[in-house]
N, C-alpha and C positions, 0 to 999 in steps of 0.2 A: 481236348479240342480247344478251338481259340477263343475269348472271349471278345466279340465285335465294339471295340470302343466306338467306331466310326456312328452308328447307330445313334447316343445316345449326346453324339457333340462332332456337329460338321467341322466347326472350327479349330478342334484343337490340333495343333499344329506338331507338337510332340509329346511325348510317350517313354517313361521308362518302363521295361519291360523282362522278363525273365524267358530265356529259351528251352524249349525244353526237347528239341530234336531236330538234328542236323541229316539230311538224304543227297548226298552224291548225284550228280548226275552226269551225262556226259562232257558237260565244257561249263556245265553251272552248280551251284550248291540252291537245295530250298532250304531254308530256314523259319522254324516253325515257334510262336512262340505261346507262353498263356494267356495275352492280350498282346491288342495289334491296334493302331490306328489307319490301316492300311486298308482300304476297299478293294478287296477281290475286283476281278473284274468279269461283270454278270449284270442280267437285268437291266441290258440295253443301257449300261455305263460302263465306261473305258474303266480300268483300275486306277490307283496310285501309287506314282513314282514317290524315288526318294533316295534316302540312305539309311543304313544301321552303321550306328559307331558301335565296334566292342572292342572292351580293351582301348581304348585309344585309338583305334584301325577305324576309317572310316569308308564304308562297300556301300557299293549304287544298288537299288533296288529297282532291277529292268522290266519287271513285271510280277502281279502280286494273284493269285488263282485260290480256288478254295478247291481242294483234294478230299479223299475220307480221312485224310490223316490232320484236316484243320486249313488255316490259312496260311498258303504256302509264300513267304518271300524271296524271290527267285533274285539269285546273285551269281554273279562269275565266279567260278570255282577259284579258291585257295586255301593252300593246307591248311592256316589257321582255323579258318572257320570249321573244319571237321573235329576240332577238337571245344569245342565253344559249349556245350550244351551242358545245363544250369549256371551259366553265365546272365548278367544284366547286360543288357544294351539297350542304348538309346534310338527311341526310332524316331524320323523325323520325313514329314511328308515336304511334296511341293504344293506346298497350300497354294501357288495363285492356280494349278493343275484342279487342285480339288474342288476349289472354289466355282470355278468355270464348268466343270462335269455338273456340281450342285445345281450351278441356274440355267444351264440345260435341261439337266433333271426334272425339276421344278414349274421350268418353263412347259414341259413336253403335260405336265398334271394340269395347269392353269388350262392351257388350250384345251385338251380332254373336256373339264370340268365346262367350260363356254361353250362346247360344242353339244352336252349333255342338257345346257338348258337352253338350246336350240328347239332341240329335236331329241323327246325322252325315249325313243326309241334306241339310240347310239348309248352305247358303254364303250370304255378302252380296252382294247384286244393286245398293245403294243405299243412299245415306246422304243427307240433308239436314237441315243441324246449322244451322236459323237461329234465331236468339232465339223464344220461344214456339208453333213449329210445327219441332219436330225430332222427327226419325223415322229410322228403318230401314227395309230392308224386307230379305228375305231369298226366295231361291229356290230351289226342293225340287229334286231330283236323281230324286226320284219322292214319290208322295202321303204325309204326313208328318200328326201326328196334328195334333189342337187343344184341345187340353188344357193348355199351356201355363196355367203361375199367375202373374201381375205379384205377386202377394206372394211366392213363391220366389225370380222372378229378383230382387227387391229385394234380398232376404236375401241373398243370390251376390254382388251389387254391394257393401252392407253389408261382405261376410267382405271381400274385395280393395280396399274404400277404407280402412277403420278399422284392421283388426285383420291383415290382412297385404296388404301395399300392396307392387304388382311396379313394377319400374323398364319404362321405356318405351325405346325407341330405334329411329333411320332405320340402314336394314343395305339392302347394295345385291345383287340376285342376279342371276344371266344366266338369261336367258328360258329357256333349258330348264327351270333349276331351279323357275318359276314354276310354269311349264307343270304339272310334276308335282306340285308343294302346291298349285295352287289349279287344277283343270283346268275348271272351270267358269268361271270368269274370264280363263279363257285368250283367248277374242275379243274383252274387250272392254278388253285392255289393250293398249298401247303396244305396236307389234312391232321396239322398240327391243333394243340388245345388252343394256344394262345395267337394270335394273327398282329402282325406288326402295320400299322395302317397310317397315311402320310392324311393328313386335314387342312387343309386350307380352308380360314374360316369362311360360313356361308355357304359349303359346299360337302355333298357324299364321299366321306374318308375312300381310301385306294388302299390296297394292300401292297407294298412297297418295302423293300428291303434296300434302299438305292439313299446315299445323301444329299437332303437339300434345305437349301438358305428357310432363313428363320422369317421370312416376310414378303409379300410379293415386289416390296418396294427396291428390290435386290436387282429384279429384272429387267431394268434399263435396256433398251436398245433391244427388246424383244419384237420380231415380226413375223407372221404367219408370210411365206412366202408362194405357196400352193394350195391347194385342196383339187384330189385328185380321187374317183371311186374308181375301187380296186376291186372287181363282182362285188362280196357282198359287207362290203369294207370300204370306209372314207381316209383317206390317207392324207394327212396333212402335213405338209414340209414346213419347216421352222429355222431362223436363226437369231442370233442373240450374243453380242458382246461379250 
């Protein structure tokens, strides 16, 4: 399997790496390796692009998926590559790509987390943080009002970008302690030991497997542009620079 570098460093830009299996496909090759800087793409974030140099050959990486066989980097088929495997190659993302999903990402948690200390009744049900169509949506615990103002939570975003900005960070917790801060999300997470969970300080960690910026101060040009109830679900559209 692949070891998720992306995880434990948004930022890093490149990666050498060792391949350890090559799979054919119709008009593309995946290429698989034992570390990857490469975000699948899952968990209401687009993937990342890029390229693998091997050998001196430099292939575009069109899209990047996670299979049982690991995280798969999908490339246009050519023969060299079918002979590549225990080879090193260099992987290299498009970080301004990365970085943009990150404060989507990010952004889509902040909102969640203001709209939670609205109204303790809402937990996040759903995030999809793609360029021009990002949103939340949030699920009631029981019927929850709609009165909701996008010019407040603007302001709320405002206070925590500009004027007092929290650090971010991945903190790992065992599923009981999940269980107990997020019990509404308790079925639809992982019923693994370990739980990978995203904290923005001042706020109940999220269970998260997605990359994001190190600070809310990142968020610049963030705006709630909707809030919209969906039955029994508040959906709120977003965009951001």
């Amino acid at each position: 399997m692949t070891t998720p570098k992306y995880l434990t460093d948004t930022y890093l830009e490149e990666f050498t790496a060792k391949i350890t299996k090559v799979i054919e496909m119709d008009d593309s090759v995946a290429v698989y390796c034992d570390d990857t800087i490469f975000y699948p793409q899952g968990g209401g974030q687009p993937c990342d692009l890029g390229i693998i140099v091997i050998d001196g050959c430099t292939y575009q990486v069109h899209h990047t998926e996670t299979t049982e066989d690991g995280i798969a980097h999908v490339l246009e088929s050519h023969p060299l590559l079918l002979t590549c495997t225990g080879k090193l190659c260099i992987q290299r993302i498009d970080i301004q790509r990365r970085l943009f999903n990150a404060k989507s990402h990010t952004a889509g948690h902040l909102i969640s987390h203001l709209f939670e200390e609205l109204d303790s009744n809402l937990s996040p049900a759903k995030g999809h943080h793609y360029p021009d169509d990002a949103y939340i949506e949030l699920i009631e615990s029981e019927r929850t009002n709609d009165t909701f103002s996008v010019a407040l939570i603007n302001e709320q975003i405002d206070a925590l970008v500009d004027k007092t900005p929290r650090p971010i960070q991945s903190i790992e917790l065992d599923l009981a302690e999940v269980q107990s801060l997020r019990p509404l999300l308790s079925k639809f997470i992982p019923q693994s030991t370990h739980i990978r969970m995203i904290a923005i300080d001042g706020f109940t960690p999220v269970p998260c497997g997605g990359t994001h910026v190190s600070s809310t101060s990142e968020l610049k040009g963030l705006r709630v542009t909707r809030i919209k109830r969906k039955k029994d679900r508040i959906k709120v559209s977003y965009l951001i620079n």
